[in-house]
C-alpha positions in Angstrom: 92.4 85.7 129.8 92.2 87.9 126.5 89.4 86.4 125.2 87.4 87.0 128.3 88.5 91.0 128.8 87.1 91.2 125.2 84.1 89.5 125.7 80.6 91.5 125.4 77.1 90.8 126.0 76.1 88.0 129.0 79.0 85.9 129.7 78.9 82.1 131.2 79.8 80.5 134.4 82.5 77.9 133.6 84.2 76.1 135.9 87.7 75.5 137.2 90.2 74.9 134.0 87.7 76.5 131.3 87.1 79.6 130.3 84.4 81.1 127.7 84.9 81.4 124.6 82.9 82.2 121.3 79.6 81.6 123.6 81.1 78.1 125.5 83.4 77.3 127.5 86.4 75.6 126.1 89.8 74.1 128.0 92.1 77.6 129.2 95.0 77.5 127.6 98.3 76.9 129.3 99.2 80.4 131.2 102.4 81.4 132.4 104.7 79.9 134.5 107.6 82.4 135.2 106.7 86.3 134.0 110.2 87.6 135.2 111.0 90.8 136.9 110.1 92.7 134.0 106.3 93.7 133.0 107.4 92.9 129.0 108.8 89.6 129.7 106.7 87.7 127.0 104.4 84.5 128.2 105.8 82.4 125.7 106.8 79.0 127.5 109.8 77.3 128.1 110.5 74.2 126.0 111.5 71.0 127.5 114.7 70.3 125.1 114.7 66.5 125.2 111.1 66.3 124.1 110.9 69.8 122.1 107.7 69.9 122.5 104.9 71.3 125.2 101.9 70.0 124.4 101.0 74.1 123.9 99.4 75.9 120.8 101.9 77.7 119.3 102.4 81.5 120.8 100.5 84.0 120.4 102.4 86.6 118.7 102.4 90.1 119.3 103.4 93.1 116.8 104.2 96.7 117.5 102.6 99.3 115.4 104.4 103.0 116.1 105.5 106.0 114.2 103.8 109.1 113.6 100.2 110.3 111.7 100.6 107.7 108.7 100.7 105.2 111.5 98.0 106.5 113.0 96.1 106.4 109.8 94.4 109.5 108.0 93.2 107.9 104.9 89.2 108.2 104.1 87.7 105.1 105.7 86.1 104.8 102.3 89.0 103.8 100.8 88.5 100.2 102.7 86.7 97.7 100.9 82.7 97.2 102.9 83.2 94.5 104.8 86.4 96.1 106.4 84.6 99.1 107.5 83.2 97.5 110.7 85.0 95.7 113.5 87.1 92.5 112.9 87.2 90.4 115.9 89.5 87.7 114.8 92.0 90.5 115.4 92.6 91.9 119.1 94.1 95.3 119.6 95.6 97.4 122.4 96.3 101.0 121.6 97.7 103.8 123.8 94.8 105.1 126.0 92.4 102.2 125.6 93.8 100.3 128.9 92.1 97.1 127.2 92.4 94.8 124.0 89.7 95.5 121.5 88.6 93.8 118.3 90.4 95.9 115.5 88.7 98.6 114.8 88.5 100.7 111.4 89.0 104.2 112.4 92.2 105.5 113.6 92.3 108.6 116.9 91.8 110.8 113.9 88.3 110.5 113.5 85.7 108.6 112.4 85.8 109.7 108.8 89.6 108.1 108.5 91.7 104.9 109.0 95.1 103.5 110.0 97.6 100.3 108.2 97.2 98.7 110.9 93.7 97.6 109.4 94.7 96.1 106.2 97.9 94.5 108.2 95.4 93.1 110.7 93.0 92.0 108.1 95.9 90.4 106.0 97.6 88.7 108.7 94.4 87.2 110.0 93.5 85.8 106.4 96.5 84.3 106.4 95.9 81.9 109.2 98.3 84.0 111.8 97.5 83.6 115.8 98.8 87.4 116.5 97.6 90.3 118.5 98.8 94.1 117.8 99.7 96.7 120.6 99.7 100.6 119.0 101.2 103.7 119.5 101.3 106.3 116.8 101.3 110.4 117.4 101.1 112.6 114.7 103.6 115.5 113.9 106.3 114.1 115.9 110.0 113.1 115.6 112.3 110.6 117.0 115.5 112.9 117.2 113.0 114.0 120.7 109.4 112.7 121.2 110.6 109.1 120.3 113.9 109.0 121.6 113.9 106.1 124.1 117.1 107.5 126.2 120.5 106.4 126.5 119.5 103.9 128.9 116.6 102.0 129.9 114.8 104.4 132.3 116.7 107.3 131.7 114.5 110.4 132.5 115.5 111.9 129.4 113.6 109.9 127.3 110.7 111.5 124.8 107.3 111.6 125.4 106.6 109.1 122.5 108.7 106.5 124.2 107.6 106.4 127.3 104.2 105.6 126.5 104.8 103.5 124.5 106.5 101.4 126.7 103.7 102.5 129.2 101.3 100.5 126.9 103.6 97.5 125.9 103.3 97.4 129.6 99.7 97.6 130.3 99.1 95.2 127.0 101.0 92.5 128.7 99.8 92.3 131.8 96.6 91.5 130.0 98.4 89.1 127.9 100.4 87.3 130.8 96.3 86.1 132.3 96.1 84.3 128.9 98.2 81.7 126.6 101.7 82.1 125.6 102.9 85.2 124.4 105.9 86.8 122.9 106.7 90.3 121.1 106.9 89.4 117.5 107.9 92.1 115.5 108.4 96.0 115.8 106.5 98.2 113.1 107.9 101.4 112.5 106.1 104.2 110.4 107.5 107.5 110.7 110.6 110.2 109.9 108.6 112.9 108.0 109.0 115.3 110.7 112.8 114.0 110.8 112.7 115.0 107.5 112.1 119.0 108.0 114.9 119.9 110.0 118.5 119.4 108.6 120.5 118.4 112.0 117.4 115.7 112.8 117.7 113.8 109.5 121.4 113.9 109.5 121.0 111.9 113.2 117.9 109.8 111.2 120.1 106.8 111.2 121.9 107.1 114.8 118.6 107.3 116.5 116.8 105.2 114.5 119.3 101.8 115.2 119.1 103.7 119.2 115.2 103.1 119.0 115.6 99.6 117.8 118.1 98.5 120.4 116.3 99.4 122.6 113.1 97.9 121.6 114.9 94.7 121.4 116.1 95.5 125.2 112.9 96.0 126.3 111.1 93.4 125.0 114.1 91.2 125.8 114.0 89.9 121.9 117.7 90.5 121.0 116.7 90.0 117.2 113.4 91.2 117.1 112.1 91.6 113.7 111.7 94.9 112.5 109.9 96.4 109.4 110.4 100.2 108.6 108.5 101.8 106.5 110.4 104.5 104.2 109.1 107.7 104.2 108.0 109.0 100.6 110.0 111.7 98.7 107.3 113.9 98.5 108.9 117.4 98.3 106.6 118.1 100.9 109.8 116.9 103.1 112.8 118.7 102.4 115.1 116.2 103.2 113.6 113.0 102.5 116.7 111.8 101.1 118.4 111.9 104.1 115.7 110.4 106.2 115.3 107.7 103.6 119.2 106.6 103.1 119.0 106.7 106.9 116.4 103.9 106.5 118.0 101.7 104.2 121.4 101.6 106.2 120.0 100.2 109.7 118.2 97.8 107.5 121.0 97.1 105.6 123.5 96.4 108.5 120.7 93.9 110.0 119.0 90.4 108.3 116.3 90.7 110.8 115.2 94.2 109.7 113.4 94.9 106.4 112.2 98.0 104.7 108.4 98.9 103.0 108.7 101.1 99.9 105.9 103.6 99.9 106.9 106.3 97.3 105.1 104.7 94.6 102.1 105.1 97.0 99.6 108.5 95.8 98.7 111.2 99.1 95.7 113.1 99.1 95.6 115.9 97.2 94.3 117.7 99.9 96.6 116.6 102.3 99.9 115.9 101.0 101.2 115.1 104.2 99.0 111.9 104.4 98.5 108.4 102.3 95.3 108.6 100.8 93.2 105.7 101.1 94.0 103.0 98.8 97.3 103.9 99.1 97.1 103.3 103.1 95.4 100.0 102.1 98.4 98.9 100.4 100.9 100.3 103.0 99.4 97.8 105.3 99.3 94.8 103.1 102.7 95.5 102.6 103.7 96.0 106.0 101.9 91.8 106.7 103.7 90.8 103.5 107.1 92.3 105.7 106.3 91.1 108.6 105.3 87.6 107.7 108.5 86.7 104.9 110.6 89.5 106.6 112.1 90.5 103.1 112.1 94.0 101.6 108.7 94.9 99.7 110.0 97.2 96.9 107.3 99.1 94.2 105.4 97.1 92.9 102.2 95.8 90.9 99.7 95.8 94.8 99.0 99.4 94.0 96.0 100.2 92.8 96.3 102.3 89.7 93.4 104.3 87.2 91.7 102.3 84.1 91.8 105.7 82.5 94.1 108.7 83.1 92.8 112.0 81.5 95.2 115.0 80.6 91.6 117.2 78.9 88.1 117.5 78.8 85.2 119.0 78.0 81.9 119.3 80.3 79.1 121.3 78.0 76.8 119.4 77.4 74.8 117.0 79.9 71.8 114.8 80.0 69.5 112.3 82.5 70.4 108.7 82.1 73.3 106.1 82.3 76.4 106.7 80.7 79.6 105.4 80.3 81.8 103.7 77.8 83.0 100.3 76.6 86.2 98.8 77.1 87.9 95.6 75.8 90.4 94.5 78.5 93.1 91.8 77.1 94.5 90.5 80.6 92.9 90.0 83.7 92.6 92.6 86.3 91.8 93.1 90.0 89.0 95.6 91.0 89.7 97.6 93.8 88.0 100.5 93.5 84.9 102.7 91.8 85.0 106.6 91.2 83.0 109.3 89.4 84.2 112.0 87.8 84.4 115.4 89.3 86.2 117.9 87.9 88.0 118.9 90.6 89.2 117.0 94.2 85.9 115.9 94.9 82.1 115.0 93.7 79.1 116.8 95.2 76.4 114.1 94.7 76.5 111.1 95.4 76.1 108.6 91.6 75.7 104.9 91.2 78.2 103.4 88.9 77.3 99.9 86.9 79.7 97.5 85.4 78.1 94.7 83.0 79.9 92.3 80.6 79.1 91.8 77.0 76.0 89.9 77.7 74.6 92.3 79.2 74.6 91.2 82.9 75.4 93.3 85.5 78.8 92.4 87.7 79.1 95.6 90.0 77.2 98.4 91.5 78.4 100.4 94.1 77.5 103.6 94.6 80.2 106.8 95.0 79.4 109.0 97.8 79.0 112.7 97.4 81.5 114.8 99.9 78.6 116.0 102.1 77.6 112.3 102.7 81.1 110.8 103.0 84.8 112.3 102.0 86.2 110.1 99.2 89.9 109.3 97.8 90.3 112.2 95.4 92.5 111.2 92.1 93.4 113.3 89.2 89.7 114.6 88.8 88.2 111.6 89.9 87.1 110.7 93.3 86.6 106.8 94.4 85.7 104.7 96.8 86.6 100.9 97.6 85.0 98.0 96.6 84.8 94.0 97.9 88.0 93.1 95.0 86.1 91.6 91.7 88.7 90.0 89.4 88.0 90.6 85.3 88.9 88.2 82.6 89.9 89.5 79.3 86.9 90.5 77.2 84.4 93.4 76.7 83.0 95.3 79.2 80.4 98.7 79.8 80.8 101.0 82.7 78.1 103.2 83.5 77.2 105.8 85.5 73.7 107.5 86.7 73.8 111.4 85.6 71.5 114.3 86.2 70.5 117.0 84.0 72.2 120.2 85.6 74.2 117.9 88.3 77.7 119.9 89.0 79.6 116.5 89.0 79.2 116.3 85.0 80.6 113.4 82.8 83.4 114.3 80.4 81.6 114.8 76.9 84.7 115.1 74.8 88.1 114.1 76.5 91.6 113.4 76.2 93.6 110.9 77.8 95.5 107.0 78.4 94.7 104.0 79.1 96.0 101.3 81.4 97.5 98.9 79.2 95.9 96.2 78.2 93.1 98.2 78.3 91.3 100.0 74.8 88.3 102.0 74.7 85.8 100.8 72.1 82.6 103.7 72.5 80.8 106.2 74.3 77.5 104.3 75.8 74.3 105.5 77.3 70.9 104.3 78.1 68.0 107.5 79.1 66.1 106.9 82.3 66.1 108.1 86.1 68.2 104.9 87.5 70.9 102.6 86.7 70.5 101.6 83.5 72.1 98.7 80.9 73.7 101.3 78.8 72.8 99.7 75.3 73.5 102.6 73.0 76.2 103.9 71.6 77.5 107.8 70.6 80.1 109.3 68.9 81.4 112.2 69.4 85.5 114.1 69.6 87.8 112.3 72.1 86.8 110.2 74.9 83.0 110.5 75.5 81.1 109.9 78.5 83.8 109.4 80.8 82.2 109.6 83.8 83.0 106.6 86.0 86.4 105.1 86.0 88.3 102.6 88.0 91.4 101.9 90.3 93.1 97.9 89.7 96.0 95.9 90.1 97.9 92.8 88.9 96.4 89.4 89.5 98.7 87.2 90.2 
């Protein structure tokens, strides 16, 4: 059983029909009857057709997750909000080289500094109410014209690398899954082509091999319309022939209702690695990919991205002082928090700052503190660098953001600056408040341009 192979700590003794769960032992759901000659049959039962009805929860179901390094995940993991930063165990994972289903984790084989989509899919899925499980495999730096290239028949020895562990660990996963309830292979997650995308002959074959890779996906898993969500590459020039990779994307989708495509090239990269999503942009990828996968339609552009309450194009950084400040802002629509930065003149702040937010009362709504590089790498945008937050919703009304500065601190507030506004958004002052901590910034300054623009924020739409 699942459950129990994920189990930790002291287990119980139940007996014959029950099996622990959650600390008691509960009735073990129905297993299979029939597995089939193949290790990737799914458990899912057979249903009596006069009745249409078993008597069974529903499946479970199970989603794929493959593709290269922005499947794998190489966004800072400070670009999750807190609370997703530790394990989730309402979700159960099996990735390649784990031989077991874990709770999701948040770190992805890059390191424990970064993250993957398949946490925010996970997270999203599970707060939807969804019984599912997720089986991963995601290499960086590779391409499906070879690594992923699943042969021209099942078990032909020419198959890539990729492939064949893949299907090494949608075996392993479900012969875990087959001692448990019902089963059956979902949906087939695909996150990759930028390596496609640097070679001329590969991304003119993007489309051939891609529908290949699906067909036999559905072959395997014996799900002749297995849902499929692709997410397109971006058309960073970083890839020379993104175009191509991207058309290539569109058309198997287009010649298939039960495949859909993710847009991602409204989606920012790190500055410092333009290869890779940065981190609230990975957030979004994998929201989007559980919005795909759960109304399989296409998930265009749109208003999920988190985007900067202030955007500056100049600024000035000679004069600083110790104490709180910030600037007020009357917002005329409401607006989704996401995320907090600080300033930094440059791709990334070396100390770490807390940042306030209180309304016109007075009252403080948010502080979160923004780490410095040495003490955690955060998403660096335009100058600014930020980190995630639990999502705060604002009404429409006046606002002060602060931020703790140091006399002689390199990361320096913006004294005199130049720059827009999201709309709906106008600045009203320059605010500070003198002191050694955070600080109600009660006073306002005048000064050339945009003063004391120190903190800043990322949002989105609230529907």
């Amino acid at each position: 059983m699942l459950s129990l192979l994920l189990a930790c700590g002291e287990s119980l003794l139940c007996g014959d029909g029950t099996i622990e769960r959650g600390g008691a032992c509960i009735t073990e759901p129905g297993g299979l009857t029939d597995s089939g000659d193949s290790g990737l049959d799914s458990g899912e039962p057979d249903v009596d057709s006069d009745s249409g009805d078993t008597g069974e929860l529903p499946p479970l179901d199970v989603y794929i997750l493959a593709g290269q390094s922005n499947m794998d995940g190489y966004a800072y993991l400070s670009g999750l909000p807190p609370s997703w930063r530790t394990a989730d165990p309402r979700v159960q994972m099996y990735w390649s080289g784990w031989g077991e289903f874990r709770d999701l984790q948040p770190n992805s084989y890059g390191g424990a500094y970064v993250s993957g989509p398949d946490v925010p899919f996970g997270r999203t899925l599970a707060d939807a109410g969804h019984h599912f499980a997720i089986v991963k495999h995601a290499i960086p730096g590779t391409d499906l014209a070879n690594f992923w290239y699943p042969g021209a028949t099942p078990g032909d020895a020419s198959a890539g690398e990729g492939f064949r562990v893949l299907v090494e660990s949608m075996e392993s996963a479900a012969a875990e899954l087959d001692r448990g309830e019902p089963w059956r292979w979902a949906g087939f997650v695909w996150m990759q082509g930028e390596s496609d995308a640097l070679d001329l002959d590969m991304a003119h074959d993007y489309e051939e091999n891609l529908q290949g890779l699906v067909d036999a996906m559905r072959e395997l898993t014996g799900e002749a319309e297995l849902p499929v969500v692709i997410g397109l590459i971006s058309r960073e020039s970083y890839w020379t022939f993104a175009d191509l990779v991207r058309g290539a994307e569109v058309a198997v989708a287009e010649n298939d209702d039960n495949i859909v495509i993710v847009e991602t090239d409204d989606l920012p990269r790190n500055p410092l690695d333009l290869a890779h999503y940065d981190g609230p942009s990975n957030r979004t990828l994998g929201e989007r990919f559980a919005e795909a996968a759960m109304t399989m339609t296409d998930i265009p552009a749109s208003t999920d991205a988190s985007t900067p309450l202030l955007t500056m194009t100049d600024w000035r950084t000679d004069y600083d002082f110790t104490g709180t400040c910030g600037y007020e802002f009357t917002l005329e629509r409401r607006l989704e928090l996401t995320d907090v930065g600080n300033f930094g003149a440059g791709n990334y702040v070396f100390t770490s700052a807390d940042v306030g937010l209180w309304d016109a009362g007075g009252n403080l709504l948010l502080r979160h503190t923004v780490p410095g590089w040495v003490d955690a790498p955060t998403t660096p945008r335009d100058n600014f660098s930020y980190t995630a937050i639990e999502p705060l919703t604002l009404d429409p009304g006046t606002y002060r953001l602060g931020v703790v500065s140091w006399a002689g601190d390199s990361d320096r507030y913006t004294n005199g600056a130049a720059g827009s506004w999201a709309d709906g958004v106008t600045y009203d002052a320059a605010v500070y408040a003198e002191g050694y901590w955070l600080l109600y910034p009660s006073n306002e300054a005048t000064g050339a341009g945009i003063s004391f623009a120190g903190p800043n924020l990322l949002w989105r739409e609230v529907e």
